[in-house]
KEKE-3310 file (N, C-alpha, C; in steps of 0.2 Angstrom, whole numbers, plus 5000, padded with zeros to 4 digits):
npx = (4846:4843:4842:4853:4845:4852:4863:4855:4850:4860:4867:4856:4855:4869:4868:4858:4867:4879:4873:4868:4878:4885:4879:4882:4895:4894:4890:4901:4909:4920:4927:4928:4924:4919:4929:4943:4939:4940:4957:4959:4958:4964:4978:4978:4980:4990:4999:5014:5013:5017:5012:5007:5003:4993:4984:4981:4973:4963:4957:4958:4963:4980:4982:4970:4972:4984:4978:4971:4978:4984:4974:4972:4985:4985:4973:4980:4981:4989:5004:5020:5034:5051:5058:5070:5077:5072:5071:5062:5053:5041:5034:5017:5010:4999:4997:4999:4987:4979:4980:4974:4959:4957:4956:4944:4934:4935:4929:4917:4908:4912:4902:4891:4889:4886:4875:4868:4869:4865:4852:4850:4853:4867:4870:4865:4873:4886:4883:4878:4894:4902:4896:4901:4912:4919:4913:4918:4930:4931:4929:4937:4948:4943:4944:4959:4964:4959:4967:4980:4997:5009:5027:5042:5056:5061:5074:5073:5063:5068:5069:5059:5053:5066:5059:5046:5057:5063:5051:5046:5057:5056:5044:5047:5054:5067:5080:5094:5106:5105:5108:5100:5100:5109:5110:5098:5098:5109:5102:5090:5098:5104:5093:5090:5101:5094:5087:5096:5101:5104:5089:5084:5074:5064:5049:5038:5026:5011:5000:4995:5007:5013:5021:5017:5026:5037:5043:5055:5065:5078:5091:5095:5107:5121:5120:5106:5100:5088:5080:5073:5076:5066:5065:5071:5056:5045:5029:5021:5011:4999:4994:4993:4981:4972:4971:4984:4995:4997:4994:5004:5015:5010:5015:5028:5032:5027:5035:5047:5044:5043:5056:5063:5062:5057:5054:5052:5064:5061:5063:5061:5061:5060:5053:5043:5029:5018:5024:5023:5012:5008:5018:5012:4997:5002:5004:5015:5029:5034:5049:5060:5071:5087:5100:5115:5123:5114:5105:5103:5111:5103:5090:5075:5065:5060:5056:5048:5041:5031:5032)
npy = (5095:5077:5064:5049:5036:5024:5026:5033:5024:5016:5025:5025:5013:5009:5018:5013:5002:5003:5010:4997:4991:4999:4994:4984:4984:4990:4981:4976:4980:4982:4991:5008:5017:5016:5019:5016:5002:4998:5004:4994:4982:4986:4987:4972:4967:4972:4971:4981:4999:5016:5032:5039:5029:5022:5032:5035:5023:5023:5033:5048:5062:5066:5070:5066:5053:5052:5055:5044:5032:5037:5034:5021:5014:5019:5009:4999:4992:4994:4998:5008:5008:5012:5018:5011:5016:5027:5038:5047:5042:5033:5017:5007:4992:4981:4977:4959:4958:4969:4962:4950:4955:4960:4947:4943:4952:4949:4936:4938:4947:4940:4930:4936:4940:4928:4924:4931:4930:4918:4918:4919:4911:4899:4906:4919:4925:4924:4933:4946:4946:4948:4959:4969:4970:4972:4987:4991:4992:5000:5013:5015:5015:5026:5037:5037:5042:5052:5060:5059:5061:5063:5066:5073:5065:5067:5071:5066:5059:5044:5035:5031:5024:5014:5007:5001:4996:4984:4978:4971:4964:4951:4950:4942:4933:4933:4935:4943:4938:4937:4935:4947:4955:4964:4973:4978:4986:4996:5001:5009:5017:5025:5032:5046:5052:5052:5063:5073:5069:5065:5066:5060:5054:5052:5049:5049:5039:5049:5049:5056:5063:5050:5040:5030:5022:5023:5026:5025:5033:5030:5034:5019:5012:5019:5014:5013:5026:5030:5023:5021:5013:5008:5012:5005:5003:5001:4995:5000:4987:4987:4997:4992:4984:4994:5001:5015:5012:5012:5026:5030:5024:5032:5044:5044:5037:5047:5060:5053:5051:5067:5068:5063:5048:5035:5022:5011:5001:4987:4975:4962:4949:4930:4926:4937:4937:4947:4957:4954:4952:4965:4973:4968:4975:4987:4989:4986:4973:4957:4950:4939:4938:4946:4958:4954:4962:4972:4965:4962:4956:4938:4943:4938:4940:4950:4966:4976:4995:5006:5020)
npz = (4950:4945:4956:4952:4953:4962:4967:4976:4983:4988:4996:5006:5010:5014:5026:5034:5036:5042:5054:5060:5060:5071:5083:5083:5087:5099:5108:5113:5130:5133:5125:5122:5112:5095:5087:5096:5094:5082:5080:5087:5077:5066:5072:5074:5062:5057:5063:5067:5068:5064:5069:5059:5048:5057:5057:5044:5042:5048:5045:5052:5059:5063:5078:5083:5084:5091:5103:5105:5105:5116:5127:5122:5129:5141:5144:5144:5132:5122:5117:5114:5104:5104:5085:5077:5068:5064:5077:5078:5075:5080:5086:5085:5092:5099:5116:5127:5131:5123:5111:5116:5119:5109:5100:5104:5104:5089:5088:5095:5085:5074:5077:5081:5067:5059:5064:5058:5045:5045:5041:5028:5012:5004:4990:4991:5002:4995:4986:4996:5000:4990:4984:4996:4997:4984:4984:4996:4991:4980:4985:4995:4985:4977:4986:4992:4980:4978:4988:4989:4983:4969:4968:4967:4971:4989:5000:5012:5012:5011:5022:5023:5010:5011:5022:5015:5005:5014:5017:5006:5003:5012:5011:4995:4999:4998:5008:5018:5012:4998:4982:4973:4983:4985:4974:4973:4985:4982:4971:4979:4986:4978:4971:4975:4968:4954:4951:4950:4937:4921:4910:4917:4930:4948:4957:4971:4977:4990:5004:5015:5020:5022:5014:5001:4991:4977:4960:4945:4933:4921:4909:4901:4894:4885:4872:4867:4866:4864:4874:4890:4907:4921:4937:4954:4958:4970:4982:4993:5003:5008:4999:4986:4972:4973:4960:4962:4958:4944:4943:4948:4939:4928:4928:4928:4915:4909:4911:4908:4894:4891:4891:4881:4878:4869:4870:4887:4897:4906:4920:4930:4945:4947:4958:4959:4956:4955:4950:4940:4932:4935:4924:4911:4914:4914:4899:4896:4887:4886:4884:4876:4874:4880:4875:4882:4890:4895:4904:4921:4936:4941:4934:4927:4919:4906:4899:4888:4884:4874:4872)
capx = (4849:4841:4848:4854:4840:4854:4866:4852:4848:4868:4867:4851:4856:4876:4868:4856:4872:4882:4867:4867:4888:4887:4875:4887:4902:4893:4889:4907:4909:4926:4929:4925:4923:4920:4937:4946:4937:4943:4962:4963:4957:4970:4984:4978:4980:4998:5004:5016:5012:5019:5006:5005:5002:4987:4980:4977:4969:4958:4954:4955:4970:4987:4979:4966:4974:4988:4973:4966:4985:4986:4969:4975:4991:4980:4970:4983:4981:4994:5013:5025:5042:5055:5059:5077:5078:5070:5070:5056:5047:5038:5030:5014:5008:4995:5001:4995:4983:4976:4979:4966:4954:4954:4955:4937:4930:4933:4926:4909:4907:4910:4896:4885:4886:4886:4870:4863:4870:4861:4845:4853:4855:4872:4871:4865:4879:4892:4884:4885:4901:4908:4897:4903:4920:4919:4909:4922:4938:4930:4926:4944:4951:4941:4948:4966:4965:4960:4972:4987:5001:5014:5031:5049:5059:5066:5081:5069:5058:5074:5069:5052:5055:5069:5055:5045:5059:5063:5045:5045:5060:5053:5037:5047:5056:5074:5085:5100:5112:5101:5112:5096:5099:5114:5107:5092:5100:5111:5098:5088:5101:5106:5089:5090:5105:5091:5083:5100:5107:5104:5084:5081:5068:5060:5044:5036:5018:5013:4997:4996:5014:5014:5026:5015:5030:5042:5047:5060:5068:5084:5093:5096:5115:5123:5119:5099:5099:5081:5078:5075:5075:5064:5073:5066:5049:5040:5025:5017:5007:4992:4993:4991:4975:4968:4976:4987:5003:4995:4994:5014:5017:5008:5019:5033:5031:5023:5041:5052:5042:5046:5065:5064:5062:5053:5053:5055:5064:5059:5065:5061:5065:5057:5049:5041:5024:5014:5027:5026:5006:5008:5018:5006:4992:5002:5007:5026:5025:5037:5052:5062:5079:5091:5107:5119:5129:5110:5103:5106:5114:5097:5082:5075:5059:5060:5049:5048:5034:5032:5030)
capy = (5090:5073:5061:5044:5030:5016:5029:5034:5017:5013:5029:5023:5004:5009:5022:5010:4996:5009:5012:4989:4987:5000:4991:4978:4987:4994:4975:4973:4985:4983:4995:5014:5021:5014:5021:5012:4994:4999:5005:4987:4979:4986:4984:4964:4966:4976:4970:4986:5003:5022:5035:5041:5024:5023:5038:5035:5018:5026:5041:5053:5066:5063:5074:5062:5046:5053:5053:5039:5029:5037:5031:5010:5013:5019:5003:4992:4988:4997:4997:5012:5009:5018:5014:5009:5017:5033:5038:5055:5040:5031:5012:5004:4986:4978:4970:4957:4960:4971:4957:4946:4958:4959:4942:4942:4958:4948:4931:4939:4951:4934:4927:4938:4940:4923:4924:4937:4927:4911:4921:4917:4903:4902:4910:4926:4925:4925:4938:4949:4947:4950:4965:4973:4969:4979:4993:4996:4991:5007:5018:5017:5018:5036:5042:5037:5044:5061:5064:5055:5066:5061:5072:5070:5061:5073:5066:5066:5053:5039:5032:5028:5019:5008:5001:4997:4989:4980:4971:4969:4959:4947:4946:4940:4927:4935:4936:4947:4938:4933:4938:4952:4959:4971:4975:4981:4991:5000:5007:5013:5020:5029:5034:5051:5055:5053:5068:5077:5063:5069:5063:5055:5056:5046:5052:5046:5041:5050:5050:5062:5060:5041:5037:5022:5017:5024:5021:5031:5030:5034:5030:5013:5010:5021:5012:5014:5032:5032:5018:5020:5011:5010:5011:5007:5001:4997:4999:4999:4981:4989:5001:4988:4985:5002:5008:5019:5008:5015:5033:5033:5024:5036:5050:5040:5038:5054:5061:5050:5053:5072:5068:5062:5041:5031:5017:5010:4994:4984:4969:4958:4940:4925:4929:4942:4936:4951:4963:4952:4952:4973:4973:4968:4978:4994:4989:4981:4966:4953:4949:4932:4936:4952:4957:4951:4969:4976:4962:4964:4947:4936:4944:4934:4943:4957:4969:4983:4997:5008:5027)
capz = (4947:4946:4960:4952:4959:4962:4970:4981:4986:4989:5003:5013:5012:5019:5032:5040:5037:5048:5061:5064:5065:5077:5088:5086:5091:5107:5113:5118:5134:5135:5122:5126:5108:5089:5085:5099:5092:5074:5081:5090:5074:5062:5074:5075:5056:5053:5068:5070:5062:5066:5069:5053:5045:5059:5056:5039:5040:5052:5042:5056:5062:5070:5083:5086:5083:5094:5110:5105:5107:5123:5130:5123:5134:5148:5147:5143:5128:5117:5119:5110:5105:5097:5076:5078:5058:5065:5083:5079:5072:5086:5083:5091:5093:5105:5119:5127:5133:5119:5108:5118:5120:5098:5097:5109:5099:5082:5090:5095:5082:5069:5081:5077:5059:5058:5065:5054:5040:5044:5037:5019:5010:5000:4986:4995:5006:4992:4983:4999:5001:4984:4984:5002:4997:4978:4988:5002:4988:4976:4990:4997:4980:4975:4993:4992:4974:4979:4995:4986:4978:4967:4966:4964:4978:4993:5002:5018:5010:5010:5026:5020:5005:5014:5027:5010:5000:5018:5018:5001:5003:5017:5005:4991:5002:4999:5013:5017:5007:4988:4978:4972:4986:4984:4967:4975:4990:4978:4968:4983:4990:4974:4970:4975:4961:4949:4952:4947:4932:4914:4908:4923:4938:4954:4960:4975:4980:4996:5005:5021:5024:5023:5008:4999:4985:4971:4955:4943:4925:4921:4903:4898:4891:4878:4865:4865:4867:4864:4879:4898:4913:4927:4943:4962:4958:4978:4984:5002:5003:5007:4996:4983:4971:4972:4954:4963:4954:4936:4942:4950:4933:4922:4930:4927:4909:4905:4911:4903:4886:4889:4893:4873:4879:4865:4876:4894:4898:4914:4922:4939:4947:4946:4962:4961:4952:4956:4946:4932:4932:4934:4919:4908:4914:4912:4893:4894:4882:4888:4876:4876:4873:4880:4876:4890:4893:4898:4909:4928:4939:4945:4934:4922:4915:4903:4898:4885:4883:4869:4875)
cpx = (4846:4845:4848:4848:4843:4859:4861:4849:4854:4867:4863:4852:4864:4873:4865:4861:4877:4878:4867:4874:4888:4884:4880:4891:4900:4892:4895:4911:4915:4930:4925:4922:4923:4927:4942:4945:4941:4951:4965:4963:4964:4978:4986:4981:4986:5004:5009:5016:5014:5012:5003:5001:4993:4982:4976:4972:4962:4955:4952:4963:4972:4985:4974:4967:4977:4985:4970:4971:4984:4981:4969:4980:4988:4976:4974:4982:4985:5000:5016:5032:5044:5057:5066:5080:5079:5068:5063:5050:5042:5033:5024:5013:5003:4999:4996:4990:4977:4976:4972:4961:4954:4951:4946:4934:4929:4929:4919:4906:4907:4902:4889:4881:4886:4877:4862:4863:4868:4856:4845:4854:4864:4875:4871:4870:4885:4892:4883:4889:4906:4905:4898:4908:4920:4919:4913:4929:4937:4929:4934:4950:4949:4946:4954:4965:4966:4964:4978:4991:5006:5019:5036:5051:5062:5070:5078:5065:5062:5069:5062:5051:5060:5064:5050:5050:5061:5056:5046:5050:5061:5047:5037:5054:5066:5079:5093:5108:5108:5105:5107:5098:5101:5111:5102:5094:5103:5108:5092:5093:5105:5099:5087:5094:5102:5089:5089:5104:5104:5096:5084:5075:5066:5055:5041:5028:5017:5004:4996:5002:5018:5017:5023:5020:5033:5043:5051:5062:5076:5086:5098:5104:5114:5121:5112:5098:5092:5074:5078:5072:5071:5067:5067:5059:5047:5036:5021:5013:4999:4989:4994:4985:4970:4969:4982:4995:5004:4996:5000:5015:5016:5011:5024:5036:5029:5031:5045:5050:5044:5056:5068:5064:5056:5051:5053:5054:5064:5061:5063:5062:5058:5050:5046:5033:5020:5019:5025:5019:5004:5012:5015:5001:4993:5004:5014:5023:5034:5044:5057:5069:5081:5098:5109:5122:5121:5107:5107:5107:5104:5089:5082:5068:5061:5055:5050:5041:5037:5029:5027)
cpy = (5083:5067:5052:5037:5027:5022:5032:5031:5013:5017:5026:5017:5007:5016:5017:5002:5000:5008:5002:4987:4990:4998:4985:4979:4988:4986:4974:4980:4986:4990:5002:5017:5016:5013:5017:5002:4993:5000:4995:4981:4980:4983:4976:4965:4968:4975:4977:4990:5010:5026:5038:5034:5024:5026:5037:5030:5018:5030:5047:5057:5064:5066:5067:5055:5046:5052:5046:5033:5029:5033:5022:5008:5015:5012:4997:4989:4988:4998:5003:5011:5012:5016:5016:5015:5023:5037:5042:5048:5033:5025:5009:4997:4987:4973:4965:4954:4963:4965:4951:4948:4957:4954:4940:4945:4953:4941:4935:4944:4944:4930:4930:4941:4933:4924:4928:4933:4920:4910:4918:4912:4906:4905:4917:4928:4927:4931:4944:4951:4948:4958:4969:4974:4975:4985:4996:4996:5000:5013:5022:5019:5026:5039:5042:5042:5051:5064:5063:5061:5063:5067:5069:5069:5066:5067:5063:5058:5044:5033:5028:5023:5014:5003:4997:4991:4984:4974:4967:4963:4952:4943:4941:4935:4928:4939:4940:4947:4936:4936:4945:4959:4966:4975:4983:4988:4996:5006:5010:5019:5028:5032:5042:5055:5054:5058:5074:5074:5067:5063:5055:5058:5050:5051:5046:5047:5043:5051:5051:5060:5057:5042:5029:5020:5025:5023:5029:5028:5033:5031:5022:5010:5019:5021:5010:5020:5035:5027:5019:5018:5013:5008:5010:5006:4998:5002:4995:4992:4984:4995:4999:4986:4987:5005:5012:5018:5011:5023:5033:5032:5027:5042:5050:5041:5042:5058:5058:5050:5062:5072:5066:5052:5042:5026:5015:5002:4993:4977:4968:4951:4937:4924:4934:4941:4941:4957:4960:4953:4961:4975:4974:4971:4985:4995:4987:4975:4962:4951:4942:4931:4944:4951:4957:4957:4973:4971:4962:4957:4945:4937:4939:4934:4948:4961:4976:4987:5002:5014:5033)
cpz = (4949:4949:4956:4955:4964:4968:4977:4986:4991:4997:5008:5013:5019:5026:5037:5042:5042:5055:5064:5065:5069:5083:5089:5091:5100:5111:5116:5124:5137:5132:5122:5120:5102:5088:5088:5095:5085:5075:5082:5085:5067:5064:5076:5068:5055:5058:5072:5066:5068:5064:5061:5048:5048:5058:5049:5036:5041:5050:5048:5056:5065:5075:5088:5087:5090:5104:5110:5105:5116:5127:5130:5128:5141:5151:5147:5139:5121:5119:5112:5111:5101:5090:5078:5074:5060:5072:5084:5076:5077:5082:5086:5089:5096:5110:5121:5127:5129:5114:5110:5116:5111:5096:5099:5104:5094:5085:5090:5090:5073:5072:5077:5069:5056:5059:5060:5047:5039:5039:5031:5017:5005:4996:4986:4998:5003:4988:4988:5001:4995:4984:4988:4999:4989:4981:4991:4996:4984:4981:4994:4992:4977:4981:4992:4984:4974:4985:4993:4981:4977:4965:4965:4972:4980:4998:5010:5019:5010:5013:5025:5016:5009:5018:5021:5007:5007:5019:5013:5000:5008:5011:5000:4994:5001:5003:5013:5012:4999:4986:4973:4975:4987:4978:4969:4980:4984:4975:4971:4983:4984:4971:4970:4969:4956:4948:4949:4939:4925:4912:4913:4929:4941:4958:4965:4976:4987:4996:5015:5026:5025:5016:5006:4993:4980:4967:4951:4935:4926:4914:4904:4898:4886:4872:4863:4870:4870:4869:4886:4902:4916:4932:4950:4962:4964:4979:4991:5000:5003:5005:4985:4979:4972:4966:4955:4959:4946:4937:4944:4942:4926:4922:4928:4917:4903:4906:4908:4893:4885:4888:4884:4872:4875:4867:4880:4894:4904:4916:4930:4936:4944:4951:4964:4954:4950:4950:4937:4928:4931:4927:4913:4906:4913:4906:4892:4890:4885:4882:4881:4878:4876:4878:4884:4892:4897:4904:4916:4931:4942:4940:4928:4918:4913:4900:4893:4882:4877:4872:4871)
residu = (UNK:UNK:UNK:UNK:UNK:UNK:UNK:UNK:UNK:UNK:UNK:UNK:UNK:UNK:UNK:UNK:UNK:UNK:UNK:UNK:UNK:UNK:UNK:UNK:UNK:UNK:UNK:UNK:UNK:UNK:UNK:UNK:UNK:UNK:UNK:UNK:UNK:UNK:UNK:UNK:UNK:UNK:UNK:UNK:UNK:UNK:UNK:UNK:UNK:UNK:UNK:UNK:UNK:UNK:UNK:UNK:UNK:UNK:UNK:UNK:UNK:UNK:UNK:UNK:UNK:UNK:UNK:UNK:UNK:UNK:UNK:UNK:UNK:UNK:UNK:UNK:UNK:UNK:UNK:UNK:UNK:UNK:UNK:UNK:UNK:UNK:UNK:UNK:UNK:UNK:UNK:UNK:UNK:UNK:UNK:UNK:UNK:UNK:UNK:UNK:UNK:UNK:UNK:UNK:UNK:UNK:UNK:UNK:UNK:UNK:UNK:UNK:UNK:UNK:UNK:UNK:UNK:UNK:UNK:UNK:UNK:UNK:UNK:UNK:UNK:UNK:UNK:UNK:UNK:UNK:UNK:UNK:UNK:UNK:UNK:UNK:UNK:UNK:UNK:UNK:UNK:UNK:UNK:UNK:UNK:UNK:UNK:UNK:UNK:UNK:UNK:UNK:UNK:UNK:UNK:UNK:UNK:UNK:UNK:UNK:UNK:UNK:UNK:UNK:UNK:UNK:UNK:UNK:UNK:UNK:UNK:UNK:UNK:UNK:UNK:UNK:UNK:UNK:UNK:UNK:UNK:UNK:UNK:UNK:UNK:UNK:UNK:UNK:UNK:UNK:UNK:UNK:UNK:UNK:UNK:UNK:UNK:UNK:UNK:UNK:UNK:UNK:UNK:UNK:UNK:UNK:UNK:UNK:UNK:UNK:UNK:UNK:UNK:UNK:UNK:UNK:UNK:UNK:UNK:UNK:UNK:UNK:UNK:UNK:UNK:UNK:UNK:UNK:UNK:UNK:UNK:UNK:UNK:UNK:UNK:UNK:UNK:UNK:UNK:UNK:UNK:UNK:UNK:UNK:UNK:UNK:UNK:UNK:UNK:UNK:UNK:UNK:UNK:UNK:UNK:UNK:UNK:UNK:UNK:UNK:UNK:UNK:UNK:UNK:UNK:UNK:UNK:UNK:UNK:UNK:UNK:UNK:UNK:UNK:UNK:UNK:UNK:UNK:UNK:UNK:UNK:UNK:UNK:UNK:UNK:UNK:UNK:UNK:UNK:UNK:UNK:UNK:UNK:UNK:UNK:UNK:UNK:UNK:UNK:UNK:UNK:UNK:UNK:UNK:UNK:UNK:UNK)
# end
């Protein structure tokens, strides 16, 4: 079979861009491995993440990550506490210490792509950087796509989903009391009794173990038989445009069309811009006016797709 040109061009261009950041990496002697420099760089980034989370950013095994933990708390650069939520579920950080040390690594590793990138004028520069950025965005979308499984929610997975919708409601600047916010809690917490309700489901997205997000249907009202809700829509931050939001929701709507749903109505807030922009792209068309016995207290966009 005749290998691609442009594909073959892509492989030896990223092998020998592989073979010059590890030259980088190795300049900073404080760091004993790749892995480690990569660990201390995500944990700058996520602030605090359970091993599984790590694992998968890292693309390696909890086995390996798991050494690779122990060896940052040996140098002092990594700190494990317990997850209040989940005790079996163990948090990390950087301490102080580690936190310098990254801030050092990203300093002189800006240095010297600074330096590289003198070479360039700047148009070169920008196109570079838009096409690194495509290059690594598709590369991690194929992967998460193929390890990524969508099922129906287990009672197990609760705990998961709650630490999403808790970011999510940080992200979208709604505090303990918004009046959103009971709304919200309720139908987490009830999410599981969809799995049992008459022409209903919640499936979750899951990739090695990590729960990246949920969504769910369930009927409407009484009186649009042939209408149904979606329920619990969150999804992990950095699990975010990759598509992965189109594939939960084509599982979603591909069951609620077996269940005999002609429709699916949707609603969010005001602040929640990024939902309102996901609507759109997955075919909801926006409508103006609802009846008042179907809208929920707070939301004020609506949404209905045709299945």
């Amino acid at each position: 079979m005749k290998q691609d040109p442009v594909i073959a061009h892509i492989q030896s261009v990223s092998r020998r861009l592989m073979q010059q950041l590890g030259l980088f990496d190795m300049h900073t002697v404080a760091i004993k491995s790749v892995s480690q420099y990569h660990a201390l760089l995500e944990l700058t980034l996520y602030k605090v993440m359970n091993m599984v989370q790590l694992s998968n950013v890292l693309n390696l095994e909890q086995s390996t990550t798991s050494r690779l933990v122990v060896q940052l708390i040996a140098q002092g650069l990594c700190q494990v506490q317990q997850n209040t939520h989940d005790r079996r579920n163990k948090l990390i950080s950087l301490t102080e210490k580690g936190s310098m040390l990254a801030q050092k690594i990203h300093a002189e590793s800006q240095l010297q792509m600074q330096q590289a990138l003198n070479l360039l004028n700047k148009k070169e520069r920008a196109a570079i950087a838009h096409g690194l950025s495509l290059y690594s965005q598709v590369l991690h979308q194929s992967r998460l796509k193929e390890e990524c499984e969508i099922r129906k929610l287990h009672k197990k997975d609760i705990p998961q989903l709650q630490e999403i919708y808790k970011l999510a409601q940080t992200e979208y600047g709604l505090n303990a009391h918004h009046e959103t916010i009971f709304f919200l809690k309720m139908n987490l917490k009830n999410s599981e009794k969809n799995l049992a309700m008459a022409r209903s489901g919640y499936f979750v997205l899951e990739h090695k173990k990590e729960i990246l997000g949920g969504a769910g249907y369930s009927p409407l009202s009484d009186d649009y038989p042939d209408v149904c809700i979606i329920k619990c829509f969150y999804l992990s931050l950095h699990a975010r445009g990759l598509g992965l939001c189109k594939l939960l929701m084509k599982k979603v709507f591909s069951h609620a069309k077996l269940d005999g749903y002609k429709q699916c109505y949707s609603e969010d807030y005001s602040t929640t811009k990024d939902l309102s922009e996901f609507h759109k792209k997955t075919g909801f068309k926006k409508l103006e006016t609802i009846p008042l016995h179907i809208k929920h207290n707070s939301t004020n966009d609506w949404y209905l797709k045709e299945l």
